[in-house]
N, C-alpha and C positions, 0 to 999 in steps of 0.2 A: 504494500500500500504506500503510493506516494505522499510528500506534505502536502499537497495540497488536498488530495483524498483524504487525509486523516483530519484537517481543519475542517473541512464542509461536513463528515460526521458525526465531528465532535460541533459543529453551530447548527445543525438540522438538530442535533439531539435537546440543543439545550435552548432552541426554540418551541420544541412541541412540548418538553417538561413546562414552558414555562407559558404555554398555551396561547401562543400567537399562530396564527399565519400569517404566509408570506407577508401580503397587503398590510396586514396590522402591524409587524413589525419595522415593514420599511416606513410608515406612517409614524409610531414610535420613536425610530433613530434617524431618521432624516437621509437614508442610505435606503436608495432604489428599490425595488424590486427584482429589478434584471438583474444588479449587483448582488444582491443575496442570492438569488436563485442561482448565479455561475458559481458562488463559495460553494453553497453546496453540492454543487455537482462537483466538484475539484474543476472548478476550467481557471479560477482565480482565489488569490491571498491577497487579503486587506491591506492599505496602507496604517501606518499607526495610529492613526485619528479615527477613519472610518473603524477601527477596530472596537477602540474606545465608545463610539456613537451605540454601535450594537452591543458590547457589552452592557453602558448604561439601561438600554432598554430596556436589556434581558435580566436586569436586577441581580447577575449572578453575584454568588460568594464567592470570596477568593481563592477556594477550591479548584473552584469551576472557570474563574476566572485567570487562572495561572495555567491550567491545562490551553488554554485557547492559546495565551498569549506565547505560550510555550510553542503550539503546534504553527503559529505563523510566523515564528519567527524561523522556524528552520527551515525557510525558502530561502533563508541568507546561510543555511548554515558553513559556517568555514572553520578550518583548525589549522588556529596557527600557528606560526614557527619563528618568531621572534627573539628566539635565545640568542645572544652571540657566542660566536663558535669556543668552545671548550679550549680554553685555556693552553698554551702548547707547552709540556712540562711541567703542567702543576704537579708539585710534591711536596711530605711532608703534610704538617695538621692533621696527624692520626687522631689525637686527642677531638679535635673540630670535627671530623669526618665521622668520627664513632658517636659525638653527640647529635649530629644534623639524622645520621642512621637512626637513633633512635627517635627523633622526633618526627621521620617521616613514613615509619613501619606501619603504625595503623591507622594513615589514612583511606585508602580508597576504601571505600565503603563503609565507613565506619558512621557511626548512628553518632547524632552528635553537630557539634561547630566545627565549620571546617578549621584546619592548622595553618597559624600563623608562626612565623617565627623568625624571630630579628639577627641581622648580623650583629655587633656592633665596634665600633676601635676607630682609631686615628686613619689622619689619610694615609695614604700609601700602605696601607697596611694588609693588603689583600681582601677583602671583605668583597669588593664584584669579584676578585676570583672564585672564590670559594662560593658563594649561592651561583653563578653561573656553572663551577662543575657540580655542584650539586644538585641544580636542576637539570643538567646533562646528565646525570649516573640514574636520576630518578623519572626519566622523561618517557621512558615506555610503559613506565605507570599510571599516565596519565594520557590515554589514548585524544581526548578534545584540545589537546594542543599546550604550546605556551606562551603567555604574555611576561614583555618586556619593555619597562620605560626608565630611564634615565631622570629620578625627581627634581636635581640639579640644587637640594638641597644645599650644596656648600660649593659655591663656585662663584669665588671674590666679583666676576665681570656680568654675573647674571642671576637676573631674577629667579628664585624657586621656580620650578613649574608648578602651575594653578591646577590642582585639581580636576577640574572641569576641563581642559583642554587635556590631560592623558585620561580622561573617560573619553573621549568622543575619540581616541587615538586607539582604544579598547575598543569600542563598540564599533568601528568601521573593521578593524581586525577580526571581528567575531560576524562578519557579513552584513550590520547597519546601515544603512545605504547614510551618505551625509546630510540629504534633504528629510530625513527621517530624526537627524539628532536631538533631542530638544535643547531649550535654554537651560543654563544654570546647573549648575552639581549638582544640588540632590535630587534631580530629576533626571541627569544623566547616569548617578547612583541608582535610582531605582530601577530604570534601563538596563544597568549593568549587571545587579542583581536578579535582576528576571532573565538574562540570557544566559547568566552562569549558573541557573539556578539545577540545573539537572547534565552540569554539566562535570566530568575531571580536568582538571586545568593544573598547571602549575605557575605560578605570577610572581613575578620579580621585581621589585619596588628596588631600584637602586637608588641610592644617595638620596635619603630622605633628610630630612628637615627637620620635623618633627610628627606627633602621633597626630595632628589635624590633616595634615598634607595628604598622611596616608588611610587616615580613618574611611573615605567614602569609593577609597580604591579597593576595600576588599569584599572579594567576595561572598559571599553566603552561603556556599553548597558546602555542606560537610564533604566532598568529592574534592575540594582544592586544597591546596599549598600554596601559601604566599610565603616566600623568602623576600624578607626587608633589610635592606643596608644602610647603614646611619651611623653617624660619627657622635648623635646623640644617644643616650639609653634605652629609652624610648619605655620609661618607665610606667607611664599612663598606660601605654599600650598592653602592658603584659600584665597591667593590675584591671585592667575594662575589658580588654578583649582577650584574656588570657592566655596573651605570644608567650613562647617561651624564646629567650636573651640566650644569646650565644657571645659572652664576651673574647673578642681576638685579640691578641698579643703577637707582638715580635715573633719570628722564629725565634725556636732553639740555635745555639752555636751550630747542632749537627745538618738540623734542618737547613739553615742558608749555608753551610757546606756544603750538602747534598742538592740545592737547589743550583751553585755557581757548577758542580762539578756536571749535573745535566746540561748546563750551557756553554762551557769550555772545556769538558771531558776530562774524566777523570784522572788520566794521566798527567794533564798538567797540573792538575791539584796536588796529586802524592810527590809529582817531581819539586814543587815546593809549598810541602804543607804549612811553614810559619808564615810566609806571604798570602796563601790563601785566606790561610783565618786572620791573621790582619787585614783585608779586604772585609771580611766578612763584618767585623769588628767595626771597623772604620764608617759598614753602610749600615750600624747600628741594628744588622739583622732584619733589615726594613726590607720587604717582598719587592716595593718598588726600587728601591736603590738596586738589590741583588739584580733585577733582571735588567736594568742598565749596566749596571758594569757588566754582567753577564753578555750583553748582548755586544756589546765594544769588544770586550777581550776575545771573543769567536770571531767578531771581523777584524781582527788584529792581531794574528796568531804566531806572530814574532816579537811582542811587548811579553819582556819577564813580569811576573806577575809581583814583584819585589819592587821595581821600579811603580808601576801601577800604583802600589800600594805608598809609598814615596810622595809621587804626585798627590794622589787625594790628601795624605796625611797632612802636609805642607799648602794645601790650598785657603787661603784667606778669604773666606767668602760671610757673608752673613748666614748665621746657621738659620737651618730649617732641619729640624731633625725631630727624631724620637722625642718622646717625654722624659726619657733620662738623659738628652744629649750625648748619645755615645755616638752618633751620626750626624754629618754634614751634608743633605742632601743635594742641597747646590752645588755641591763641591764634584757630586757625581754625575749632574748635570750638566756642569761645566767640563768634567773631563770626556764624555760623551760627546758635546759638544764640537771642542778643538779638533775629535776626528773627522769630523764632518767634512763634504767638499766642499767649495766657497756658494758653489749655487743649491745646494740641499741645507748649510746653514740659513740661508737668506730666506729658502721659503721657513724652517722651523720659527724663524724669527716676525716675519709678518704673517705665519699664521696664527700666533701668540695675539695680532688683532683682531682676529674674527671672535666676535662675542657671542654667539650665538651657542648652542648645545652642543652644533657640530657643523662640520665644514663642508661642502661638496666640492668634491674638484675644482668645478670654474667658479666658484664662488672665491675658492686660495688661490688660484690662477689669477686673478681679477687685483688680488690685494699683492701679490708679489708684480703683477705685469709682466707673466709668460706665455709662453704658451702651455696650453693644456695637459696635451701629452708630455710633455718633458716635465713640469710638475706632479704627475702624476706620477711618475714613476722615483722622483723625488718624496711624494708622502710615504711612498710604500716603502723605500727605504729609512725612513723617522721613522715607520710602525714596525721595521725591523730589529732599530736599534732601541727598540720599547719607547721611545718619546713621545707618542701617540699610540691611538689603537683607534678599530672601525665599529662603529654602529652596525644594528643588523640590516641596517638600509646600504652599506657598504660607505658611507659618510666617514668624516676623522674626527675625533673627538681626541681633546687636549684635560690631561687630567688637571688640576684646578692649582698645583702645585709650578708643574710645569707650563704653565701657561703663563704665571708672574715673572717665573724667570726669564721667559721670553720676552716680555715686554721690559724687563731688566736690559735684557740685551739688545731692545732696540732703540732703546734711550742709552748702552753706551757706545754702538756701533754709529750711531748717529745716522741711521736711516730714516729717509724720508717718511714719516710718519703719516704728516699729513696728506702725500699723497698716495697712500696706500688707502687711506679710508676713503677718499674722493673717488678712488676704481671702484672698489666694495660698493660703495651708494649709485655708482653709476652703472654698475653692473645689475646692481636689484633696481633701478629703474630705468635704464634700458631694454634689459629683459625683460620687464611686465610689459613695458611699452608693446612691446611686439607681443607677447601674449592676448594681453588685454586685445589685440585686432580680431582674434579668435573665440574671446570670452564675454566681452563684454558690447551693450549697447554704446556704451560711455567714449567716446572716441576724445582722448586726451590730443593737447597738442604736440607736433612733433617734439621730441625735449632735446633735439640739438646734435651736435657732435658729443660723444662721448669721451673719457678721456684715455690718451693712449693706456695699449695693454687691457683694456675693458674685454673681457670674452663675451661675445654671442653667441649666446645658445641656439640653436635651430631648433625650429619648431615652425611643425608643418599641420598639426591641427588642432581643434579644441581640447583633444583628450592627455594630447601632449602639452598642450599651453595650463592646464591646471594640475596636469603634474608638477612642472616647472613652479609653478603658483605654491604650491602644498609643500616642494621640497623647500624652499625656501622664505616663507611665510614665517617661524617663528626666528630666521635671521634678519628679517627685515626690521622684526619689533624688537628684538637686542640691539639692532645698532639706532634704532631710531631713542631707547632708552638708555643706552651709555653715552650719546653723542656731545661733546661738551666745549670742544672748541669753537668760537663763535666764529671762525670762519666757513665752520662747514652747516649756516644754519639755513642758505640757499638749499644750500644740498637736503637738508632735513625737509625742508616745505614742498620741494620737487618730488621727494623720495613719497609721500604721503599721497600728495594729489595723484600720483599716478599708480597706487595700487586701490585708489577708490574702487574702480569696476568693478577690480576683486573682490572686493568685502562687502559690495552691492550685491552681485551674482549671488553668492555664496552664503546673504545675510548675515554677516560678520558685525553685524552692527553694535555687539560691545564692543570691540576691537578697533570698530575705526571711531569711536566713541574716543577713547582713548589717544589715539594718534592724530587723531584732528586736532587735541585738546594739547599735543604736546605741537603741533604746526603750527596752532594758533600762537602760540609763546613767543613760536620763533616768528613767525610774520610780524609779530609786534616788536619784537627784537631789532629786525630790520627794516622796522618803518614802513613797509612796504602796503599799500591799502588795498591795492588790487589780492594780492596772497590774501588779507585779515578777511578780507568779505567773501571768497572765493573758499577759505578755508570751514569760516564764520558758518555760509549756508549748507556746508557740507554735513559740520556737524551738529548743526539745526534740523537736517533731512535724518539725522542715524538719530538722533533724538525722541523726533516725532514717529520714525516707524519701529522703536520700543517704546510708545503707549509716551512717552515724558512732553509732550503737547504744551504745557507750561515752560517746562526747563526749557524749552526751545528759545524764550524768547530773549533770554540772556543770550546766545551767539546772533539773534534776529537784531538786536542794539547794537552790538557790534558793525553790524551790516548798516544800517537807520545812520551811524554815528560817520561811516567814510564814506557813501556814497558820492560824498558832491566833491572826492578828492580823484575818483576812480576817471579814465580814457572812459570816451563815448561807447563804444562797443564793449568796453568792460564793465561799464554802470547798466548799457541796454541788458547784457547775461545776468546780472545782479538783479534789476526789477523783475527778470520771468523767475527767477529764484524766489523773489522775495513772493512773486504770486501764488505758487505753488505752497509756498510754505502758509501762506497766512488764507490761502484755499483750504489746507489742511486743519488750519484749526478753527474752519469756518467763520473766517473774520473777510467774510465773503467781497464787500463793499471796497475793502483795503488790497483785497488780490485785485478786483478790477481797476484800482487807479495805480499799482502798481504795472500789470500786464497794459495797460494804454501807456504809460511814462516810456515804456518799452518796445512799443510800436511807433512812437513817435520819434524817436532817437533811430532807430532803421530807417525810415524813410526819410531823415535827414541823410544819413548814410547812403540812403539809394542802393539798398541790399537787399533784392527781392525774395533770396531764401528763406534771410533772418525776419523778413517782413512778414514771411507765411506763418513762420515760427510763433512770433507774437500775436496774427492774426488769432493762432489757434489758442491760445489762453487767454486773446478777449474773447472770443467767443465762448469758453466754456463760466469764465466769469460771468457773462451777461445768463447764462442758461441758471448759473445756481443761482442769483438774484432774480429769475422768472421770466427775463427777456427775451423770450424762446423765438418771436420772428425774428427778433435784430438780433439773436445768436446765429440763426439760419443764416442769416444772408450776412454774417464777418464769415460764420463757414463757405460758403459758395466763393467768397471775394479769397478766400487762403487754397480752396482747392489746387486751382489752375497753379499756381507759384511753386503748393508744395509738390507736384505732381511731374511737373517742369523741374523744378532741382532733386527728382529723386528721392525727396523727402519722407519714406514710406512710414515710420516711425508716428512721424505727424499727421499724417494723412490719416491713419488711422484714428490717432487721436482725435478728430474733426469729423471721423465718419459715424466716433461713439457719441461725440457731440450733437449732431446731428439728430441721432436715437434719441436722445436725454431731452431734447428740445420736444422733436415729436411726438416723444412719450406727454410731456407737458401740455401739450397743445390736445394729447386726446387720441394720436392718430398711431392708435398699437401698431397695425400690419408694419407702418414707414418705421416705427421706432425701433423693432424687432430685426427690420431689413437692416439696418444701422448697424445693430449691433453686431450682426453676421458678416457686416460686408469687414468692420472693424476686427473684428475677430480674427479673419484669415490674413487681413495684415499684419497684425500684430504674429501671429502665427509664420506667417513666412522670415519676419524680423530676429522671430524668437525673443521677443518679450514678452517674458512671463507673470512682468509684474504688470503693464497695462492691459494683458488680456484679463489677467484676475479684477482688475475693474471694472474690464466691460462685464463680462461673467457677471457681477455683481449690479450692473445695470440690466442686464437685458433676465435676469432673475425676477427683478422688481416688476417688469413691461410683462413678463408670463405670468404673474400673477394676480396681477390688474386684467387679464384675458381670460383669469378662474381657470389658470391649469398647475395646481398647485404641485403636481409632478415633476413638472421639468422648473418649476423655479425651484425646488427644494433639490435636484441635481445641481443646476444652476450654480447654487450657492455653496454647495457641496465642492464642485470644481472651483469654486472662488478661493475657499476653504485650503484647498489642496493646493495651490498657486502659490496662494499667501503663507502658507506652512511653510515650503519648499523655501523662501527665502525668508523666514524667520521673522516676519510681519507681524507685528503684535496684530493686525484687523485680521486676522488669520482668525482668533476667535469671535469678532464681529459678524463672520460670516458663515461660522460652525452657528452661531445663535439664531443667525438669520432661518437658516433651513432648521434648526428645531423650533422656529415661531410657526411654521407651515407644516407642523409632522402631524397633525393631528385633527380628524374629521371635522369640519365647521369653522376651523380657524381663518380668518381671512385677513389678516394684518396687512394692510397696507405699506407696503417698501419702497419709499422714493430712493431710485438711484442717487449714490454716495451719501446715505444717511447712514 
């Protein structure tokens, strides 16, 4: 029996228990008839919403209601493999190894809370060694796969990771789709735990922070293992959630001999064993130091290990070491280092600037100014000589120790600093640029020449352009949040504006929440009015479509406050800004004398594109203030213009106007025709968010025609639009279609109410 056969008789079952039929239920939950009737035949599985609509109907218990949500989610089912690879030569930690055995013996199946249990110790101390081979020795135990996130707990250049952004990194990994995610942690928590909830898993929390960070990342199913890593105790954790603490220490003397003699072979160990264990000594028995020297002395297999040990002893550096300073970790860094060739120092050294969790190739390409391939083959040799390692996305990650020394080193080599971070910013916004031509409606300006040495990534379609977007998305907000030189605050404000589309598409709108707010800082930094009003409506627009319709009007003053400082055609894009937004919070009178302020600046201009453009939001102004023949006829007057520059986007916009006007006037068949002709523009454009508006008009027009059916689908696909990019009206119009589920209702819905 397929999922989708098991869902449709497990939702026929628990509609006849619960004594509906078809009709009564789809009347109920606001979800078709035709759409229930394909669940249960298995031809179709719900989205997460429509799931919920029928759930509520059916009043189940959450018996009954976890068996459903169980059976459709495994139309995504995936199992994953996110461990990074098993450690090469891990040895020693018998002690460690014999505690993790016993704490992980009677999990599968075991009746109960699933098992949590913490690493815990200093940096460098091995602790992701050790739960990464230990979720590698125990991973055939656990047949539904394994999760892996880096919590970034303790890493001087970068924020913790949030919670909520490694749930929605879990939940696309367990088959989510991303227009499925919801807002907010504990909503992405409950998500997590209804998919892991019948599931074996084993989940790696590395480098945690503390017991909040990782409290809503753990799973529920007595069937999982979470291994956590933290330089904190994580005391809470094992008093509330009853982890058991695995405290790490140093090797033994025998163990980091046995660890240096697997890396440079045992012979040259016995041939001088008082130099070895001076070595050993020296790196304070630290797993990370051992496997730096270790990794040197094998690419260097004519260096006495006596001299070696000389050098480190003798190096003046600022300790970093153990807690009993028996180790100078810089010291081992530094002699690591000087093996280096001049061009594999130079990338270790400017990749020491990329702030982000982890690097991708052209991304350290971009900050050193090479080429690709020869960088590359330069990181693999830093992950040779241990000074890096790779993510399971194959990315480089700089452990939090070595990455100050780096930047040590690039403050005394006296490298260009600042224009290594100028490639970096110009790399993530050239690259979106050209993405964005694939992703987004939002067509940014061209942003120029880039600066030599910038990599361009190719990219040849949508699917590749938000890859591209996704790999490099939480490096974009590490450097937009450490960026501090005030010469690079152009580059901040450019860097923002032009990943808008993406976090539009994608509904990011806490995100760009966030980086609007740090753009705006900087456009006020630089004086600049055009940037502050440009930035201003943008985060006035991520405002209003999470529901904050008031907070809005503190960046709307901002706007109100330079307009009269802004170029003519930068003030005209400002007035249709400002009408839309103050359309949205239905201060309907103030969008109309905005959108005319802005027609009338075009036709000074003599720019009959931008003329149609503004035609088409006075027209829709005149329509929400009831002016429905003189909305008609500014629509007729924008047709021709927009139709002539290709303007499909707006054209459609003027065809839903159109509908909304007719609708007003009385005249269903025309208003209906409106909103279909609107429809398939918006559909060939592939925007998703103005189809959901018409959707949301031409719902209201079938209802006022008494066909309560197809407006409570209607609304339903409004519903589903507006979901998909994380629209707060997403629930305006789940409500819409439950005002219509029910025999005799006839609520009247004027479009955009």
């Amino acid at each position: 029996m397929d999922d989708r056969t098991t869902f449709g008789r497990l939702l026929r079952a628990a509609r006849r228990r619960s004594l509906f039929t078809l009709e009564s239920l789809a009347e109920a939950s606001g979800v078709s008839v035709r759409a229930i009737s394909d669940m249960e035949r298995g031809q179709s599985l719900p989205r997460q919403a429509t799931l919920g609509e029928l759930m509520d109907a059916l009043e189940l218990d959450e018996a009954d209601r976890r068996r459903l949500v169980q059976a459709s989610a495994r139309r995504t089912w995936q199992v994953p493999r996110q461990l990074p690879p098993d450690p090469a030569g891990f040895c020693g930690r018998k002690e460690a190894l014999a505690e993790v055995h016993g704490v992980t013996a009677p999990v599968p199946g075991r009746a109960g809370r699933a098992v949590v249990s913490a690493i815990v110790g200093m940096a460098g101390i091995g602790k992701t060694a050790l739960a990464v081979h230990w979720a590698h020795r125990v991973a055939d135990r656990f047949p539904d796969g394994q999760l892996y996130v880096n919590l970034r707990g303790f890493e001087d250049s970068e924020q913790p990771l949030d919670p909520g952004e490694a749930l929605g990194g879990f939940l696309r990994a367990l088959g989510v789709p991303s227009g499925d995610l919801p807002r907010g942690t504990d909503r992405r928590g409950a998500l997590f735990r209804e998919h892991t909830a019948s599931r074996q898993l084993v989940v790696v929390l590395d480098n945690a922070q503390d017991e909040e960070q990782v409290r809503p990342l753990l799973p529920g199913a007595a069937g999982c293992l979470t291994i956590i890593t933290s330089r904190n105790r994580l005391a809470g954790l094992a008093a509330r959630e009853g982890a058991s603490l695995i405290g790490l220490d140093v090797w033994t003397r025998q163990e980091a001999l046995a660890a240096l003699a697997v890396r440079i072979g045992e012979e040259r160990c016995r041939a001088e064993p008082e130099a070895a264990a001076r070595l050993t000594e020296l790196c304070g028995c630290l797993p990370l130091a051992i496997a730096v020297v270790g990794a040197q002395l094998s690419a260097t297999p004519g260096i006495p290990l006596r001299l070696a040990a000389r050098e480190l002893e003798e190096a003046r550096l600022d300790a970093l070491s153990t807690s009993d300073r028996r180790a100078d970790v810089r010291a081992v860094f530094s002699w690591s280092y000087r093996a280096l060739d001049a061009g594999t120092a130079r990338v270790f050294r400017h990749l020491a600037l990329h702030p982000g969790p982890a690097a991708s190739v052209e991304a350290a390409a971009s900050l050193v100014g090479a080429e690709p391939a020869r960088v590359r083959r330069q990181l693999r040799a830093l992950a040779s000589a241990s000074l890096l390692s790779r993510d399971a996305d194959g990315r480089y990650v700089l452990h939090d120790l070595v990455r100050a020394y780096g930047i040590e080193l690039i403050e005394r080599e006296r490298d260009d600093r600042l224009a290594a971070e100028i490639r970096l910013m110009d790399y993530l916004r050239h690259n979106a640029y050209a993405a964005g031509l694939y992703v987004s409606r939002y067509k940014a300006d061209p942003p120029g020449a880039a600066a030599e040495g910038v990599v361009h990534v190719p990219v040849d379609s949508r699917e590749e352009a938000l890859d591209w977007y996704r790999q490099e998305e939480s490096t974009t907000a590490a450097v937009l949040h450490v960026v501090q030189d005030p010469r690079l605050l152009r580059h901040c404000v450019d860097l923002v504006l032009e990943w808008v589309g993406y976090n539009t598409v994608e509904g990011r709108w806490a995100e760009e929440i966030t980086v609007e707010r740090i753009a705006l800082e900087a456009a006020g930094a630089l004086g600049d009015p055009v940037a502050m009003v440009r930035t201003s409506a943008i985060l006035a627009r991520a405002l209003i479509e999470t529901g904050n319709h008031d907070d809005a009007n503190e960046p709307i003053g901002v706007m109100l406050t330079h307009m009269h400082r802004l170029p003519d055609a930068d003030r005209a894009r400002a007035e249709l800004n400002l009408a839309w937004l103050r359309e949205r919070q239905r201060r309907f009178t103030e969008a109309l004398r905005h959108a005319r302020n802005a027609l009338m600046i075009y036709r000074a201009l003599r720019q009959p594109d931008r003329i149609g453009r503004a035609l088409c939001y006075v027209s829709w102004s005149l329509a929400t203030l009831g002016e429905y023949r003189r909305s008609i006829a500014t629509c007729e007057e924008a047709l021709p213009m927009l139709q002539e520059a290709g303007e499909r986007r707006f054209e459609a916009h003027v065809w839903s106007t159109i509908g909304y006007a007719r609708q007003g006037l009385g005249d269903l068949d025309a208003a209906v025709a409106g909103y279909e002709k609107s429809l398939r523009l918006f559909g060939e454009v592939l925007d998703d968010y103005g189809a959901a508006e018409v959707w949301d008009h031409l719902a209201s027009a079938q209802l006022e025609r008494g066909d309560a059916e197809q407006a409570r689908e209607s609304w339903a696909r409004a519903a589903e639009l507006f979901g998909g990019l994380r629209v707060a009206r997403a629930a305006q119009m789940r409500a819409k279609a439950r005002s219509v589920a029910r025999p005799g209702t006839r609520t009247a819905h004027r479009a955009g109410t």
